[in-house]
C-alpha positions as CSV (number, residue, x, y, z in Angstrom):
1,X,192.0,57.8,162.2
2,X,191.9,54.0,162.5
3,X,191.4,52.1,159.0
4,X,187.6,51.0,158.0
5,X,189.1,47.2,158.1
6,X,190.6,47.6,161.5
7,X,187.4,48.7,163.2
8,X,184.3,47.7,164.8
9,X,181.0,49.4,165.5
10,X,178.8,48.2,168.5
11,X,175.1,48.5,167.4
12,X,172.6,47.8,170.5
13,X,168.6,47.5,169.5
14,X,166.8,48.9,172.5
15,X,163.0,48.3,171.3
16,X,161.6,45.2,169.1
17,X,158.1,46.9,168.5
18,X,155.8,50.0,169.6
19,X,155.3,49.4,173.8
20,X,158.5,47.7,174.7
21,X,159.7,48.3,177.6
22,X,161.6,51.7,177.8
23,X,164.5,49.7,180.8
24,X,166.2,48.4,176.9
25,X,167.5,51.5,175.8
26,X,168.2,52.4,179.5
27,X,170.7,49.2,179.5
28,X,172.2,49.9,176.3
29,X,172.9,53.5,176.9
30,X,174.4,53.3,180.4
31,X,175.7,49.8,180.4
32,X,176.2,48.8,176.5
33,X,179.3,50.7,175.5
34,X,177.6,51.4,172.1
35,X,178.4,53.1,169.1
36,X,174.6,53.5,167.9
37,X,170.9,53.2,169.8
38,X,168.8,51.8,167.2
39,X,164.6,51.3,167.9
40,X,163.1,49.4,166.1
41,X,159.0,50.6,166.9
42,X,156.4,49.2,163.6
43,X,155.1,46.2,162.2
44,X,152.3,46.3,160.0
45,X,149.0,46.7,162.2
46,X,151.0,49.7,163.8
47,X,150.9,51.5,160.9
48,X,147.2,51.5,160.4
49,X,146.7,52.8,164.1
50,X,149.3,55.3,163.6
51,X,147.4,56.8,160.8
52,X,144.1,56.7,162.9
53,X,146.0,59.2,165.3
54,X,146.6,61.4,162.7
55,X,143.0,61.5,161.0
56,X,142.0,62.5,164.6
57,X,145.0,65.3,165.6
58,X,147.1,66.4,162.9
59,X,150.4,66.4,165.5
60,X,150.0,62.5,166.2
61,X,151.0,59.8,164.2
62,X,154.2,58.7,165.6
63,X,155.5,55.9,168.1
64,X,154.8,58.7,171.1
65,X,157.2,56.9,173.6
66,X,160.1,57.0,171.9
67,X,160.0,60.7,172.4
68,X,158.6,60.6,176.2
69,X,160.0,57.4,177.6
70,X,163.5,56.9,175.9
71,X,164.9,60.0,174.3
72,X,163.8,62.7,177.5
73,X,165.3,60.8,179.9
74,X,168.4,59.6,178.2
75,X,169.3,62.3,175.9
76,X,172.1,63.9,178.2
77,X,173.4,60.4,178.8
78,X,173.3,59.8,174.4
79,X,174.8,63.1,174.2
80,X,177.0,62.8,176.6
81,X,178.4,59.5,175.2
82,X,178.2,60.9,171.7
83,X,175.8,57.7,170.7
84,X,173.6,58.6,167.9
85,X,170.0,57.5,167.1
86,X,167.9,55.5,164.3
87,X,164.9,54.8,165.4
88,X,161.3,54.3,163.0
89,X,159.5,56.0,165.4
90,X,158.4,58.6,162.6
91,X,155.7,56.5,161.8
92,X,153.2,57.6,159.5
93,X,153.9,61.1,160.7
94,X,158.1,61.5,161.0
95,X,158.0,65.2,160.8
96,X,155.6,65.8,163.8
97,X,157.8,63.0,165.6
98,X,160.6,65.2,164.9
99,X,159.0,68.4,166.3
100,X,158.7,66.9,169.4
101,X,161.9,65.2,169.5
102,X,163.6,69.0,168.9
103,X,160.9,70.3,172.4
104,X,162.5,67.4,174.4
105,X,165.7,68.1,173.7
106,X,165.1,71.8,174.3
107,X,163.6,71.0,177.7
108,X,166.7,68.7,178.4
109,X,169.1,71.2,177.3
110,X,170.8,68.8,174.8
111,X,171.3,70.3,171.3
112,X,170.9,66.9,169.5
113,X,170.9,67.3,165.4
114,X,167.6,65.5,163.9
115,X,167.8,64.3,160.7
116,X,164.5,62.7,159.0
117,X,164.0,60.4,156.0
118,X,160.8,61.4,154.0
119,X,159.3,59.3,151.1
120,X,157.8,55.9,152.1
121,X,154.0,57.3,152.5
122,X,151.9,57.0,149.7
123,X,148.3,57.3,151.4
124,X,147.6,60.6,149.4
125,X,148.4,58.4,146.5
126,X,146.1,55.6,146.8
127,X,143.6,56.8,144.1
128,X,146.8,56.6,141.3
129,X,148.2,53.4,143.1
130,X,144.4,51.8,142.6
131,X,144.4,52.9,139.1
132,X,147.1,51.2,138.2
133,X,146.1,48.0,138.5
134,X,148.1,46.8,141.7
135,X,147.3,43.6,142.6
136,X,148.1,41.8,146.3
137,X,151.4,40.2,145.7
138,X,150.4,36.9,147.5
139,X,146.6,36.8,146.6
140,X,145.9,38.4,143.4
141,X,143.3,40.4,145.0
142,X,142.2,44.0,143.6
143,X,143.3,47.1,144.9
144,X,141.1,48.3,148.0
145,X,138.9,50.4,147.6
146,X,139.7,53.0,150.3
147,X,142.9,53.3,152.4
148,X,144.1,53.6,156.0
149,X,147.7,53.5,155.5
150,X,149.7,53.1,152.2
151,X,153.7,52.5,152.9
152,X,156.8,51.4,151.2
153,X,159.2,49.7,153.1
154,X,162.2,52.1,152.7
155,X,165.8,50.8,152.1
156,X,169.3,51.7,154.4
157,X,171.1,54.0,152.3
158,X,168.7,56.8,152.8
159,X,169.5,56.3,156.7
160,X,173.3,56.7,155.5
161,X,172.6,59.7,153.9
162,X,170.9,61.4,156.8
163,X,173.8,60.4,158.9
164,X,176.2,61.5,156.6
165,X,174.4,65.5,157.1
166,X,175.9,64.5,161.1
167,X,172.4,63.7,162.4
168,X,172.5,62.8,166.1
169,X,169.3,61.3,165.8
170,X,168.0,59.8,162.5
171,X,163.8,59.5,162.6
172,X,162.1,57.4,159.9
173,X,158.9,56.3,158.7
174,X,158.4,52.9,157.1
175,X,161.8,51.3,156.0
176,X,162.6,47.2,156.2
177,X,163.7,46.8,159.7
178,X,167.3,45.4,159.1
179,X,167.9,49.2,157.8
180,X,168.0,50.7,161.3
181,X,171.3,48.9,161.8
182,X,172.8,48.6,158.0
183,X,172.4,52.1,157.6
184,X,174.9,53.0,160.2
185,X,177.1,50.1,159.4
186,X,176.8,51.5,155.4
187,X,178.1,55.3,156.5
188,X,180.8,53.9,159.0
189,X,182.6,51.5,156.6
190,X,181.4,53.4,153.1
191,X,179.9,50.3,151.7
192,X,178.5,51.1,148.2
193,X,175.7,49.3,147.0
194,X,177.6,46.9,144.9
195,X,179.3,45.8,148.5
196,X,176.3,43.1,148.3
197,X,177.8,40.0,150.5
198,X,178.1,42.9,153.2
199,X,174.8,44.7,152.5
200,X,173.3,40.8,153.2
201,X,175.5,40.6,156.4
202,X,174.9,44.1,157.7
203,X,171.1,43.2,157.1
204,X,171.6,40.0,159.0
205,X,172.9,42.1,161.9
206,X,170.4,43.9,161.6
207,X,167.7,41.1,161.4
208,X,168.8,39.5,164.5
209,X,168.8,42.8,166.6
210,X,165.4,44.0,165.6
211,X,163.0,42.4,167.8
212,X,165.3,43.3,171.0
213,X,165.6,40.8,173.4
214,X,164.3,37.8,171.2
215,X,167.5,37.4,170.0
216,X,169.1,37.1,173.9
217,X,167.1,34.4,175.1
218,X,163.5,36.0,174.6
219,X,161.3,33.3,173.5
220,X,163.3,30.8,173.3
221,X,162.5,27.2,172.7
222,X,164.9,26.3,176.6
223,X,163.1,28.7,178.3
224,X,164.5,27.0,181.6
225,X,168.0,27.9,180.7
226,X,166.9,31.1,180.5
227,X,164.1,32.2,183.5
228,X,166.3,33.2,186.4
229,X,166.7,36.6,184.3
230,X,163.4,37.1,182.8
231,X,162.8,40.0,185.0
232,X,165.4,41.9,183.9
233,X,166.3,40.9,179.9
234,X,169.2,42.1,178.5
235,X,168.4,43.3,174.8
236,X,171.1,42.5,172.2
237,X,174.5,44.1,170.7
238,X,176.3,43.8,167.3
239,X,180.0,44.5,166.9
240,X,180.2,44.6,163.5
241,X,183.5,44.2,161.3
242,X,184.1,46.5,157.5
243,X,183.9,42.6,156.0
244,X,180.7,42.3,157.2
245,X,181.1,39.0,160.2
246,X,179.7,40.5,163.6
247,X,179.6,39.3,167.0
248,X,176.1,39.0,168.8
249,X,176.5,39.7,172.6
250,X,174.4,41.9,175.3
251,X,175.0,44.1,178.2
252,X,176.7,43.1,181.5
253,X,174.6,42.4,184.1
254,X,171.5,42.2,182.9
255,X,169.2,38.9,182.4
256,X,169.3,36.4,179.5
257,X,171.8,34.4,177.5
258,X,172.9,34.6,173.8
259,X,174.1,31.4,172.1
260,X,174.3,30.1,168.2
261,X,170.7,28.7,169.4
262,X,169.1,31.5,170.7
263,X,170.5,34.1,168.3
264,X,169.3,30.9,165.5
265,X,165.8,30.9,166.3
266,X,165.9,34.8,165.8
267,X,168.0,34.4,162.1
268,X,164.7,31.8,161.0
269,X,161.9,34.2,162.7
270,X,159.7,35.2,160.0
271,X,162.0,34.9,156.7
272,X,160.7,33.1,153.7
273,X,163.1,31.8,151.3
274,X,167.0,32.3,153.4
275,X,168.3,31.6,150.0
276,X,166.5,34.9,148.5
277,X,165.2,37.4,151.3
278,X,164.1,40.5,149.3
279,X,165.4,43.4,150.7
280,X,165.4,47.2,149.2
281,X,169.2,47.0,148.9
282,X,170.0,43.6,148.5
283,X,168.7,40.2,148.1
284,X,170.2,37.9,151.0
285,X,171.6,34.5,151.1
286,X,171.3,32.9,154.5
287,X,171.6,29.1,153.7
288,X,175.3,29.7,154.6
289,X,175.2,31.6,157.4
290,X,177.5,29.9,160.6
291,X,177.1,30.6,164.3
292,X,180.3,29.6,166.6
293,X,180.5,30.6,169.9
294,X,183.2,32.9,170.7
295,X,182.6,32.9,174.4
296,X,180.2,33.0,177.5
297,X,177.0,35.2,175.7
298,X,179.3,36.0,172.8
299,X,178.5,34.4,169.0
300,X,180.3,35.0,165.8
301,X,178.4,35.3,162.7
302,X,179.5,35.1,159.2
303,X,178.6,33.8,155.6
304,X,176.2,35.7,154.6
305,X,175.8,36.5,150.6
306,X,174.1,38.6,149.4
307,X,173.3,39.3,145.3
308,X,171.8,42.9,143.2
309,X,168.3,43.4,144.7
310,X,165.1,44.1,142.7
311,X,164.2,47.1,141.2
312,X,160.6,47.4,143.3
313,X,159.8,48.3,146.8
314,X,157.2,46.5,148.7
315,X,154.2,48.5,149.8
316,X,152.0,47.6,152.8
317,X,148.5,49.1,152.3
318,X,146.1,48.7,155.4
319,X,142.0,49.3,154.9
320,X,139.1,49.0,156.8
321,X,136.6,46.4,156.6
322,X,134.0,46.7,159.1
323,X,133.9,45.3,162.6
324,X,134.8,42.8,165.2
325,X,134.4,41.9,168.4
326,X,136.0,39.4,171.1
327,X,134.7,38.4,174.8
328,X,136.1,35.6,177.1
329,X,134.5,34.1,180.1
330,X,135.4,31.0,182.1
331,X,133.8,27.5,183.2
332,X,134.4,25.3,185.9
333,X,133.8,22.0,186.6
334,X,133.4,18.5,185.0
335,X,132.8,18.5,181.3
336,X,133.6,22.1,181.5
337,X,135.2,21.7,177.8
338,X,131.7,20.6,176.3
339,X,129.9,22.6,178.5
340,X,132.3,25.7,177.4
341,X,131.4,24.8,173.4
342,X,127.7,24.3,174.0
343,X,127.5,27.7,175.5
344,X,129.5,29.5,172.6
345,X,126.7,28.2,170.0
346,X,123.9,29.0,172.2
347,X,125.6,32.7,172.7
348,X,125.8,32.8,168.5
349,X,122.4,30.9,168.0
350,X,120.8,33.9,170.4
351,X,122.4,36.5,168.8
352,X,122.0,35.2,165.1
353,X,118.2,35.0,165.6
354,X,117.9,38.7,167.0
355,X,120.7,40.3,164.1
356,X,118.1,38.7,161.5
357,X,115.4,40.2,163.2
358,X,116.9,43.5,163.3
359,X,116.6,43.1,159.3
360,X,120.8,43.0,159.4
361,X,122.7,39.8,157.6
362,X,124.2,37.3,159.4
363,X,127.7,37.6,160.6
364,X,130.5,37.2,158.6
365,X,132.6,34.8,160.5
366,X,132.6,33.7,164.2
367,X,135.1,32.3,166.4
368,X,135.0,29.6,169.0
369,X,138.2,28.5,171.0
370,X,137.9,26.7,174.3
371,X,141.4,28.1,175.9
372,X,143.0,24.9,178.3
373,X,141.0,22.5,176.1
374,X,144.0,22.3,173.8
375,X,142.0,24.4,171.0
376,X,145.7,25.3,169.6
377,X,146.4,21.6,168.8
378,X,143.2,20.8,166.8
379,X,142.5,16.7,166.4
380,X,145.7,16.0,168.4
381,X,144.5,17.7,172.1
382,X,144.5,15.7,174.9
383,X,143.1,17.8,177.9
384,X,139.3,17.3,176.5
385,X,138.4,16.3,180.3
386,X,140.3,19.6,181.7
387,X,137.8,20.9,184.3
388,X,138.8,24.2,183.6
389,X,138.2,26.3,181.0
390,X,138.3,30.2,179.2
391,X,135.7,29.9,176.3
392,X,136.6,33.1,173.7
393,X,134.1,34.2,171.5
394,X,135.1,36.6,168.4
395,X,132.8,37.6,165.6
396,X,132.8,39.7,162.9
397,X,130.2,42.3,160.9
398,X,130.0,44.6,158.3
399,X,127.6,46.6,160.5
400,X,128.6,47.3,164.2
401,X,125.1,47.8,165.2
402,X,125.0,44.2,164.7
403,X,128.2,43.3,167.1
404,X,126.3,45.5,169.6
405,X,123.3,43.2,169.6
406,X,126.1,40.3,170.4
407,X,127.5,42.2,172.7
408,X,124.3,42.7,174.8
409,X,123.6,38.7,174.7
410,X,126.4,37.9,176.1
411,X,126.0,38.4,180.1
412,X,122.2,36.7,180.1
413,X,124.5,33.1,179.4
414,X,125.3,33.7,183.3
415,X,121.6,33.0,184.8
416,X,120.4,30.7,181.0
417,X,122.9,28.4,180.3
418,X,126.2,26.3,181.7
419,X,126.3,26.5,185.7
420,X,130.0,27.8,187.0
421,X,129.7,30.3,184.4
422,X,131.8,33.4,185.7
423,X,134.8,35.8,184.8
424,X,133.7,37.8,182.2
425,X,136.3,40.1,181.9
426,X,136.4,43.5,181.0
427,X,132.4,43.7,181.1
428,X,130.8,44.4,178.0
429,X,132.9,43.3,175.0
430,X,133.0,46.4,172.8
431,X,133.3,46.2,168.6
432,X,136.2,47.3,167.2
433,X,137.2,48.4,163.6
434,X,138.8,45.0,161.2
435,X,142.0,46.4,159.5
436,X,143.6,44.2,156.9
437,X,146.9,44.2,155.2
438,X,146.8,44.3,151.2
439,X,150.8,44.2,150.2
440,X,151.9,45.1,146.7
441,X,155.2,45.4,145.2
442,X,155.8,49.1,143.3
443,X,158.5,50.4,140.6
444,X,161.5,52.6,142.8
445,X,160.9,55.1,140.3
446,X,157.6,55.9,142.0
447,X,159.0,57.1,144.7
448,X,161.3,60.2,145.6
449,X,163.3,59.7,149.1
450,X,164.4,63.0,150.7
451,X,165.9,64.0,154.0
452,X,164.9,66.5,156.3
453,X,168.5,67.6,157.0
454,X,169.0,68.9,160.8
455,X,169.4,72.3,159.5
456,X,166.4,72.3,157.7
457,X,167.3,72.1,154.0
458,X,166.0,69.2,151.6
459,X,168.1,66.4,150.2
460,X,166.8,64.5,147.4
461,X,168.6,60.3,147.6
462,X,168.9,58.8,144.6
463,X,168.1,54.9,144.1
464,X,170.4,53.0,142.3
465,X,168.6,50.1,139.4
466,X,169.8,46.8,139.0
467,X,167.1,44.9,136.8
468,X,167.9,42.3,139.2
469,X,165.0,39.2,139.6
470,X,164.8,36.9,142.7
471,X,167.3,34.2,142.1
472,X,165.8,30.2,141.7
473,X,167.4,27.8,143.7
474,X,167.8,24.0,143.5
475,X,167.1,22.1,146.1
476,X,170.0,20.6,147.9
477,X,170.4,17.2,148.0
478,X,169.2,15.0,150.9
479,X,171.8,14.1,153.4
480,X,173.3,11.1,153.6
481,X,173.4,8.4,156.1
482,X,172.1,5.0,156.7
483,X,168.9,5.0,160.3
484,X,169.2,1.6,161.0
485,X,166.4,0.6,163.8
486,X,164.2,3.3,163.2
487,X,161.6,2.0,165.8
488,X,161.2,4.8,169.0
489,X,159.6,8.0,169.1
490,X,160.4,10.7,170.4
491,X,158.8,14.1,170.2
492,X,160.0,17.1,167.9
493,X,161.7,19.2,170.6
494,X,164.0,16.4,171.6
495,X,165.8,17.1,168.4
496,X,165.0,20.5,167.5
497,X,164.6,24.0,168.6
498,X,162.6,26.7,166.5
499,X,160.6,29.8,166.5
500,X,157.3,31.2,164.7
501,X,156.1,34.4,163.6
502,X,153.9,36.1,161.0
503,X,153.7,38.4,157.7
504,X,150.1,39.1,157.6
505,X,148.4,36.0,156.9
506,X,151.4,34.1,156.1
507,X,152.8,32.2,159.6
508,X,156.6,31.4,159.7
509,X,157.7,27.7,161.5
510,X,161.9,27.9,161.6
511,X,163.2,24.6,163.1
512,X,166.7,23.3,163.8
513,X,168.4,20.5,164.2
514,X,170.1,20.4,168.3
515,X,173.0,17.9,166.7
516,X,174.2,17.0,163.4
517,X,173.4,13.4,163.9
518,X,169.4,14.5,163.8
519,X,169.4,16.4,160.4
520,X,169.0,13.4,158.5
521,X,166.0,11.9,160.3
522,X,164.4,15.7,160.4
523,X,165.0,16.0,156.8
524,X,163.4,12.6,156.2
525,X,160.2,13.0,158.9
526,X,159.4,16.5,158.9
527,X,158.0,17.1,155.2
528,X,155.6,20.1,154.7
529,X,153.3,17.5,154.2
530,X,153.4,16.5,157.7
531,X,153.2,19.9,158.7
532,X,150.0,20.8,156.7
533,X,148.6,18.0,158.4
534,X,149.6,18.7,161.8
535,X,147.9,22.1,161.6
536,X,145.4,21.4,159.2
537,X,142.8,23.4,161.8
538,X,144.6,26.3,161.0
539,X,146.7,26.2,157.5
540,X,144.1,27.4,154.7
541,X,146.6,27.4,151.6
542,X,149.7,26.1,151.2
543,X,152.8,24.6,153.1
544,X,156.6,25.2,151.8
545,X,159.6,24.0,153.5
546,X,162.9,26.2,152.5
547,X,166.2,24.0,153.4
548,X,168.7,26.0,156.0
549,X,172.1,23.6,155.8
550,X,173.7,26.0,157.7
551,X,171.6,25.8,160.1
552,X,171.1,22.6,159.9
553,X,167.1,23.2,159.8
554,X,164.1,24.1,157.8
555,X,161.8,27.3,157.3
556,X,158.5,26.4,156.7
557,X,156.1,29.2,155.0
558,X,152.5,28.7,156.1
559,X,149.7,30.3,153.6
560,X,146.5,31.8,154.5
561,X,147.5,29.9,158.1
562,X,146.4,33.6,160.8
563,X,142.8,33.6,159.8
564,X,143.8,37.1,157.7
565,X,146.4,37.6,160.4
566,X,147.0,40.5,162.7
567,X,143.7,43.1,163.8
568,X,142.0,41.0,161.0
569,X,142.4,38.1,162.7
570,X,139.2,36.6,165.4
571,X,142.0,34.0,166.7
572,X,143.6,34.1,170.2
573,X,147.0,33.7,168.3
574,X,146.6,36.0,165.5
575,X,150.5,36.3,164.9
576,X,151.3,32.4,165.3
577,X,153.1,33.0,168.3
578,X,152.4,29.4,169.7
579,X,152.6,27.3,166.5
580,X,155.9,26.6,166.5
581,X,155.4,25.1,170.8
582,X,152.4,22.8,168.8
583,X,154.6,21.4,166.0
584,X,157.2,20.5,169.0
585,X,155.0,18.1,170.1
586,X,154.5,15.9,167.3
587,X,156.7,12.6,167.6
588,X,159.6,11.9,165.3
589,X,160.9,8.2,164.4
590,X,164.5,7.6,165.6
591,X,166.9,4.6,165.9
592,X,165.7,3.0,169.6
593,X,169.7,2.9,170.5
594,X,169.4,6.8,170.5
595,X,167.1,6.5,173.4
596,X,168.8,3.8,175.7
597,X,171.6,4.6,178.3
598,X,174.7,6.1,176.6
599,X,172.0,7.2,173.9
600,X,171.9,10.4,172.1
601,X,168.5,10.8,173.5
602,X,168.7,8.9,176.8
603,X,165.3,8.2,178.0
604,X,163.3,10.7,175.4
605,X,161.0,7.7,174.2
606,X,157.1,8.4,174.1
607,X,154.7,5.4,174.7
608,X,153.6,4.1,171.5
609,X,150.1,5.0,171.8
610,X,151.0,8.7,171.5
611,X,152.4,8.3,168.2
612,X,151.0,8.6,164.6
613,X,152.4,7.8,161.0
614,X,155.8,8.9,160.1
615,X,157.2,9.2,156.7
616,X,159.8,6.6,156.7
């Protein structure tokens, strides 16, 4: 047998969410030379829709493709090549999920082992959970009143302890989704959960692999470097050391590229603090964390920390809270932008008078972006004069009969109002349940994880206590480092590269410095001040900037920013895809030699007029 120090596991993530495309795990299977398939299938909204298909069949519940498009085609091919399986697919529902795993494999005539981890739902417990006084961890708000979905997010070692029964396949309901990789990593190299700087690095690995290809070029800031392959996107691999350093790479032959900047902007994508990043099993220390390249689509990662996590899990509750609707149409022609916003109050104005009429309240909230006008950049657009335009309309209602009455005042705008109005896709817009996220934090002690063990039995996993608090950090002194002549502008992706995400209503901005010789002058310009500001149209609460030195870059956390984020949400962008591509734009003060010949940033100077107060 070859010593725990001397080996390597290759991890590959074939799915980032529920609907990816089924040619990842395809890739990693026949192509990847992998150790483990890990899928990684739910984010928060998921779970609320999961749990609608189990109030309507009892047999649903589950992330359906991994079962039909991934594991019946490929499991001869994972058996074959003795790869085994951790996928979330379970859902809300992980034993029904693993029913028709066990069919599949029947059909296929492949004998996999299914093991299932068991504990994270506490929906049937939302009554005792209310009573007790839970408050949302971000808000303070009460306990909701009645329940979709109530999850915790599950650690890694009960994923260990499945494969340790010699699982093929591991299924699993709600768990963080860095587990799907540390799990395996914790039952290959027996890591205990004191091992805590390589719990934080096995949950870095996992991290960067979750969202699948995002981490090989996917989204990336230098989309050009990157284009030539977007039709066929590799999804990323881990080869990960007993010490806990890892090398980030992909399959051969396949599309993309992974570099310390692409596999960077995944590291920042939605992470608070990355000196404290709670985890079940571990709170991680990031700040330290270096990328080197070790090759052509090869990156070494190491110095991650990691310290005794908490002794609660988080819980994400969804509930219901009456309707919404959305409806776009487009408009052509000069003045199209004013002609577009016009139209969208005379749509609201219409319906407004006729919902009073009815004897029903006036709506709740309503929405009005003119898509191509620049909506996404508030006070700062510059396309106002576009001559084409998409107006979106969104509302929202306690009472759906109420969104019906919109819904039947929208078409008459084609003969009443704006001439060139046309494109109404999808016909009548049709109101659709709001679902909001309520997160709360509860004691481990509430909870009892079990496995499903592939034989059938029942095997309780203990949770170790630490009495361990998140950990208060400094912050870090300012860099050093005289900016003489600090007279040109230049804007924000000149000198950085980043990435945004979301956590319910909480939007992420990571951005990093391209060279060393920048982080000063980003560190000096880019407060969260300036950030508030920038996006004041959107950013409701509060701004924090987190230091990353090693990284050489900033996470900024973004409160009450999504307009209640996710299926909540009435905005285009309800995940804050595109706010990291606004803040890019903004111009950044730099010394003018930078952008002359010979320059750092030869001929990256904006005309003066485009530029606005700095804060040096």
């Amino acid at each position: 047998m070859v010593p725990a120090e001397a080996r390597t596991i290759r991890i590959g993530c074939g799915a980032g969410f529920w609907g990816d495309s089924p040619d990842g795990p395809r890739q990693l299977v026949e192509d990847g030379e992998i150790d483990y398939l890990v899928l990684d299938y739910l984010a928060e909204i998921t779970m609320s829709i999961l749990a609608r298909m189990r109030a309507k069949a009892p047999d649903q519940g589950y992330a359906t493709d991994f079962v039909t498009h991934v594991m019946a085609p490929l499991a001869r091919r994972i058996g074959e090549k003795r790869i085994r399986v951790v996928a979330n697919a379970g859902g809300v529902n992980p034993l029904a999920c693993q029913d028709a795993l066990a069919r599949a494999c029947e059909v296929a005539g492949v004998p996999l082992k299914i093991a299932v981890v068991l504990g994270d739902d506490l929906t049937d417990r939302a009554t005792s959970l209310a009573g007790a006084g839970l408050r949302e961890m971000f808000t303070g708000a009460p306990f909701p009143s009645r329940v979709s979905s109530a999850n915790a997010y599950l650690g890694a070692f009960p994923i260990a302890a499945a494969l340790a029964t010699g699982a093929d396949v591991v299924i699993t309901g709600r768990c963080v989704d860095s587990a799907l990789v540390l799990g395996p990593l914790i039952h290959e190299f027996g890591w205990s959960e004191t091992d805590f700087d390589q719990l934080s690095a096995g949950s870095l690995a996992g991290h960067i692999l979750e969202c699948g290809a995002q981490a090989t070029g996917g989204i990336t800031t230098d989309w050009r470097a990157v284009e030539a392959g977007w039709a066929d996107m590799a999804v990323p691999i881990a080869e990960c050391a007993s010490a806990g350093s890892f090398l980030v790479s992909r399959a051969p032959g396949h599309g993309g590229r992974v570099t310390p900047e692409t596999v960077a902007e995944q590291i920042v994508y939605e992470v608070g603090d990355p000196g404290a990043y709670l985890l079940p099993d571990v709170i991680c220390d990031w700040r330290a964390v270096r990328l080197e390249a070790a090759g052509p689509d090869f990156v070494r990662v190491s110095g991650a920390r990691g310290t005794a996590p908490t002794d609660q899990y988080k819980v994400s509750v969804t509930y219901a809270d009456g309707w919404r609707i959305f409806t776009t149409m487009m408009i052509v022609g000069p003045e199209a932008a004013l002609r577009a916003e016009r139209v969208g109050e005379a749509i609201f104005a219409r319906a407004g008078r006729l919902i009073t009429a009815a004897g029903l309240p006036a709506f709740a909230e309503t929405s009005v972006e003119i898509l191509g006008a620049e909506t996404s950049y508030g006070g700062r657009a510059r396309a106002r004069n576009t001559r084409e335009v998409v107006l979106k309309l969104a509302a929202r209602h306690a009472n759906r009969e109420a969104l019906e009455i919109f819904a039947r005042e929208v078409f008459p705008a084609a003969t009443a109002m704006a001439q060139s109005l046309t494109g109404f896709a999808g016909g009548r817009p049709t109101p659709q349940p709001v679902i909001r996220l309520f997160s709360c934090l509860i004691d481990k002690d509430e909870l009892t994880i079990h496995i499903r063990t592939p034989d059938g039995g029942d095997q309780v996993v203990p949770v170790p206590r630490f009495g361990a608090a998140p950990p208060v950090h400094a912050a870090p002194p300012a860099p050093r480092g005289a900016l003489p002549g600090v007279n040109a502008m230049v804007p924000l992706i000149a000198l950085a590269h980043g990435r945004s995400g979301d956590k319910g209503d909480i939007a992420n901005i990571g951005i990093m410095a391209r060279k060393p010789e920048f982080w000063p002058i980003l560190h000096a310009e880019l407060t969260a001040e300036r950030v508030r500001e920038t996006l004041a149209h959107y950013v409701r609460g509060a701004v924090e900037r987190f230091e990353w030195p090693g990284l050489l870059g900033f996470n900024f956390v973004l409160h009450e920013a999504l307009g209640g984020g996710g299926i909540a949400s009435l905005r285009h962008d309800p995940q804050g895809k595109a706010l990291a591509q606004v803040l890019m734009d903004i111009p950044i003060a730099v010394p003018e030699g930078w952008c002359a010949p010979g320059g750092l940033l030869p001929g990256r100077a904006i005309p003066a007029e485009k530029g606005e107060a700095t804060t040096s």
